[in-house]
N, C-alpha and C positions, 0 to 999 in steps of 0.2 A: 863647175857651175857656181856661178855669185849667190850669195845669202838674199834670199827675197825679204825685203825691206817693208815696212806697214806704214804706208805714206799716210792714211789716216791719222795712224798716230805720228806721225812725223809733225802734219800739218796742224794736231793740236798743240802738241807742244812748242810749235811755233806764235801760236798765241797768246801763249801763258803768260798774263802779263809780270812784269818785275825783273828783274836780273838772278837767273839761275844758279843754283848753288852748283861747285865746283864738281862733288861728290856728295853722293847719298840718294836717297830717293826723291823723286821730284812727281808731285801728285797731278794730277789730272781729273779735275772731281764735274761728273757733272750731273744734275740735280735727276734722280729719280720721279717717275710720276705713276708709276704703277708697281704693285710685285715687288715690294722694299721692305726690309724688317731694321730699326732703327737699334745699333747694340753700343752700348757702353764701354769707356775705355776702361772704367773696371773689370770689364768683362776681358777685352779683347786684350787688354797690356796687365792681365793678372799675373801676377810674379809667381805666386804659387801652382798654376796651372799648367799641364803640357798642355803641346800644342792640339795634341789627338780631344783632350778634355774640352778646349775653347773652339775647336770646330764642331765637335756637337755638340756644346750649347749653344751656338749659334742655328746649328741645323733645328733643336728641339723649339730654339725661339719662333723660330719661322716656323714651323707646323699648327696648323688651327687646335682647336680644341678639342678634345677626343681623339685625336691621332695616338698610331701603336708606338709608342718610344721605349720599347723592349731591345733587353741585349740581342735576340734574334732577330728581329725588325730592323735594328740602325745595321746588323752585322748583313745580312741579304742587300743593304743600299751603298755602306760602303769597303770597299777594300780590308780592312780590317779585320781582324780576327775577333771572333767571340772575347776570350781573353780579354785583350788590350781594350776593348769596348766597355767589357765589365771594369777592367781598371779603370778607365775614364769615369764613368759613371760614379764610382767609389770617390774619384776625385771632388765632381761635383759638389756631392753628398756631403762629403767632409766641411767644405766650406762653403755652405750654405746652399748652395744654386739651387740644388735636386732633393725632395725628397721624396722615397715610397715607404709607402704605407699598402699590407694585404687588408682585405674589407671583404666581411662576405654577407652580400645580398641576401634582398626576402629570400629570394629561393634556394640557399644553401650553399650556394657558388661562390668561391672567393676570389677575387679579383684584385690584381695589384692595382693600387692609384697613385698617378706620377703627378707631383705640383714643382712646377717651375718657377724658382723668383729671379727675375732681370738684374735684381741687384738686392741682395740681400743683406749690405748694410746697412741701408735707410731703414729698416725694420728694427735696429739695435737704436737706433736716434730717438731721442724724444720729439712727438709729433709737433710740427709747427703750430702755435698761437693763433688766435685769432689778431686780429688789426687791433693796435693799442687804442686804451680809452682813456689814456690818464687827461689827455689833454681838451678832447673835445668828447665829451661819454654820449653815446647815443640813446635817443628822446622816443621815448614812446609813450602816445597819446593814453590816456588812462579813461577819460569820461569826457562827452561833447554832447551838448545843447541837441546843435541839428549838425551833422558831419553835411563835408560839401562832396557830393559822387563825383564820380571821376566817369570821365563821356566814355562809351565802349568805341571800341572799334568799328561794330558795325552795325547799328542800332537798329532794334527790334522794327518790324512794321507800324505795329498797333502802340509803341510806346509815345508819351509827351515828350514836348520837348523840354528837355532838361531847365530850370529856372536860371537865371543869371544870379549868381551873390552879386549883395549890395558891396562886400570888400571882401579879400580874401585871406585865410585861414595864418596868420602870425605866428610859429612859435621861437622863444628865443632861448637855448642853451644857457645856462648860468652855473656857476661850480658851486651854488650852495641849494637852497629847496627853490624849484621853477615856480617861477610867481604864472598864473595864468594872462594869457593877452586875450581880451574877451571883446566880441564885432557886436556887429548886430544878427547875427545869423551862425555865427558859431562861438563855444567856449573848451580849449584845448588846454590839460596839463602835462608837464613836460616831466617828466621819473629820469633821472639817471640810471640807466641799468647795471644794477654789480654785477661782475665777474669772479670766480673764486681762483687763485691762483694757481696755477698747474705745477706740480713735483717736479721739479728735471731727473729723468729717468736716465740711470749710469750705463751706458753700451755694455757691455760684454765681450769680451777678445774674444775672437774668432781663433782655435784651435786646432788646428788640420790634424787630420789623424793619419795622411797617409805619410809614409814616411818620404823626401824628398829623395830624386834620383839618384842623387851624389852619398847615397848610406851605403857606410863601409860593412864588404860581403867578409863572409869566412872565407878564410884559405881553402884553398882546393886538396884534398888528400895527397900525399905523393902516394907514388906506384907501389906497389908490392914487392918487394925483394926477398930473392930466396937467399937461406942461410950459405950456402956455398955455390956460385955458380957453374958448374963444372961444364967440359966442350961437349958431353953428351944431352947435357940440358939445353945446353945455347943453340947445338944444330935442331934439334927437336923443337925449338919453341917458335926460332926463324922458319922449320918450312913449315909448322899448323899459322903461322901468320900469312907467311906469302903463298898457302894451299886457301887463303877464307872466298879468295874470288872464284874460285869455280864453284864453290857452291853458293854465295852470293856475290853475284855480276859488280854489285856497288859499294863492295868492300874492297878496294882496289888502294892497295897500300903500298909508297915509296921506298926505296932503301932506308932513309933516313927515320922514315916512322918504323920500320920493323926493324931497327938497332934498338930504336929510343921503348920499343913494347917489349922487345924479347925479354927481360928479367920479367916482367910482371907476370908474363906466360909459364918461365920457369917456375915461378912461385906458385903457381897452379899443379902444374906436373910433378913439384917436388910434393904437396901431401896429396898426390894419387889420383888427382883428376883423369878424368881418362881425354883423350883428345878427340873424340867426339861430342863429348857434355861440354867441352870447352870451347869448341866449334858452337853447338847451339846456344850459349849462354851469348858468346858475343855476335851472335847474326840474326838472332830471333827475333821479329815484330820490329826492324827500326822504323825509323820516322821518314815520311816522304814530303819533301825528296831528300837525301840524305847529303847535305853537303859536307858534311868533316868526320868521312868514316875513321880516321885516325882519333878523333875527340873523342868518338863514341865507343870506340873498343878500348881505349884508354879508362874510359871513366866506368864501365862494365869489369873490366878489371879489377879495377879498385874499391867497386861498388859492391860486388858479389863474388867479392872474395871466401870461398868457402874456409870453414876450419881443418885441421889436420883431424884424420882421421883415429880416432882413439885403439889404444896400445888394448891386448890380449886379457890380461889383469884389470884394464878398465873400464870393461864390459862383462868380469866376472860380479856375482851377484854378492854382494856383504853376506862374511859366515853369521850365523845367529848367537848370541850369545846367548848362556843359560846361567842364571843364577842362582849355585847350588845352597841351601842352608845349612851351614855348620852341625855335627852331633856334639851335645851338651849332656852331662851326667846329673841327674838329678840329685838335688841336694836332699832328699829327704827321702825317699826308696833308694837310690843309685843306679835307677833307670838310665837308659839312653833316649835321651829323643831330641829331635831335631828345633833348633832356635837360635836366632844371632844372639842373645846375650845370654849367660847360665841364669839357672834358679832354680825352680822344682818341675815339676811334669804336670801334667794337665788333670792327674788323679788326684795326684798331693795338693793339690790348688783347689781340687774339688771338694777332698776333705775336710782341708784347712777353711774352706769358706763355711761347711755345713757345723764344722764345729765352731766356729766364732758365732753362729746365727742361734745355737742350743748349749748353751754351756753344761746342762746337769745331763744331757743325752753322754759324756764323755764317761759318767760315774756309773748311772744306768746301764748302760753297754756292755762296759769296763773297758779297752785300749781302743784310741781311734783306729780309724781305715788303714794311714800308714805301715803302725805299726802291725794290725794286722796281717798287711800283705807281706811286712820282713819275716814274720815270726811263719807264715805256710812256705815261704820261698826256701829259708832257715830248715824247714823239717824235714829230716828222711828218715820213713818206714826202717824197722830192719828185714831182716831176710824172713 
């Protein structure tokens, strides 16, 4: 069957006046009178923009006011995903077109507010001037005699009729002070009016924040390899690969994808996996529909690679350590007592403190503590 032809469009094209270009696009424009939204080539030929980004600011231009331009709203009208919708949006945002702002109402309720600009460099521009006055400055009346009315449009019932001036109302521009032109019926002076010069305001570069499509990703992990590949590991790892489709229909793997997965498998079964936790790590919750179940049990591999399982001794608990204090002899009874560094005992130190605090208690007394306790230790009864 022939290709159905659009003689419509055949027969405009045949009008198009001028001499057709060889190649490229050839326009067919013809004038809208209803249901038209007017968009800019800033808009539509933005270098920074995808394409997903300049088709919804076009959809959001053409929506009235108050319309919902939520990521849920444009995502229910077009094709698109959530996702890509939000990145668009983002795009906007970055350079200028879109922005929201949350606002919450009398009543407590917060509400996002979307404002769209058509072209959001003119906003960075310094505002245009008014009409120059250097040359001809405009005259405004200041003070008149009798001013002369001006007829209405559509004159009252009960009004007179308007009086004729004998001549009418003269004024003449002059670049120094307006001299008055004065009738018989009116007298008009003429003010240059100054203007105050306007600052030219410096644009601002516009800054995208998203990063352009063409930004270099990280490499992708390679695969898991076990320390020794042995023929017991490589048959066990080939058939829990080509066993994944009877328990998931859509994990349906080639000879050449279960050569190119089997190490990574082994790497699994060499620290102890068992081959059911390895079964459900790679078939569990994928994504629908699932087109590259080889990508995805590759990168679940790689992904959720568990650790080797710890040795006997590295799950015993740390011994405690005790540390013992040294026996020291004291220097002044020859006691034993416990202390990292020698010196006296905690008597002789208690002695020696009470006798440095009473010097004439030593005479009074007569021998300190010390010596006391050497001289009963010293004595034995006889029989």
């Amino acid at each position: 069957m022939d290709t159905q032809q659009n003689t419509a469009l055949a027969r405009a094209l045949a009008e198009v006046p001028g001499p057709l270009p060889s190649s490229g696009v050839i326009h067919i424009a013809i004038p809208h009178t209803s249901r038209f939204t007017v968009v800019g080539n800033d808009l539509a030929q933005h270098p920074g923009l995808s394409s997903t980004a300049v088709g919804l600011a076009v959809r959001i231009q053409s929506l009235p006011r108050g319309a919902e331009v939520g990521i849920k709203a444009l995502a229910a009208r077009f094709p698109e995903g959530e996702k890509r919708i939000a990145a668009a949006l983002r795009e906007l945002e970055a350079h200028g077109y879109l922005q929201r702002d949350r606002t919450r109402l009398a009543s407590g309720r917060i509400v996002t507010r979307t404002v769209f600009c058509n072209q959001p460099a003119a906003l960075l521009r310094p505002r245009a001037a008014g009409p120059s006055t250097a040359s001809a400055p405009s005259v405004r009346p200041v003070a008149s005699v009798a001013s002369v009315p001006a007829a209405p449009a559509v004159p009252p019932p009960a009004a007179a009729p308007a009086p004729t001036p004998q001549s009418p109302v003269t004024v003449v521009p002059t670049p120094g002070p307006a001299t008055p032109v004065a009738t018989d019926t009116a007298t008009a002076t003429a003010v240059p009016e100054q203007r105050t010069p306007q600052t030219p305001v410096t644009p601002v570069p516009l800054v995208p924040v998203v990063p352009p499509p063409t930004a270099s990703r990280p490499a992708p992990r390679p695969l898991p390899q076990p320390r020794q590949l042995t023929p017991d590991l490589q048959r066990a790892a080939a058939a829990l690969l080509s066993d994944l489709r009877r328990h998931a229909p859509q994990f349906v793997l080639s000879e050449s994808d279960v050569s190119h997965l089997v190490p990574g498998v082994a790497a699994w079964l060499e620290r102890d996996a068992r081959p059911d936790a390895i079964r459900h790590a790679l078939t569990d919750d994928p994504p629908h529909p699932l087109r590259h179940p080889a990508k995805l049990v590759k990168h679940r591999l790689t992904a959720l690679l568990p650790p080797p399982l710890p040795l006997a001794h590295d799950l015993a608990a740390p011994a405690r350590r005790v540390t013992v204090t040294p026996f020291q002899t004291c220097e002044g009874c020859d006691r034993a007592f416990r202390s990292t560094t020698p010196g006296h005992c905690r008597d002789c130190r208690t002695a020696s403190a009470r006798t440095a605090a009473s010097p004439g208690a030593g005479r009074k007394g007569g021998q300190p503590k010390a010596d006391g306790l050497r001289a009963r230790r010293d004595y034995h009864p006889g029989p």
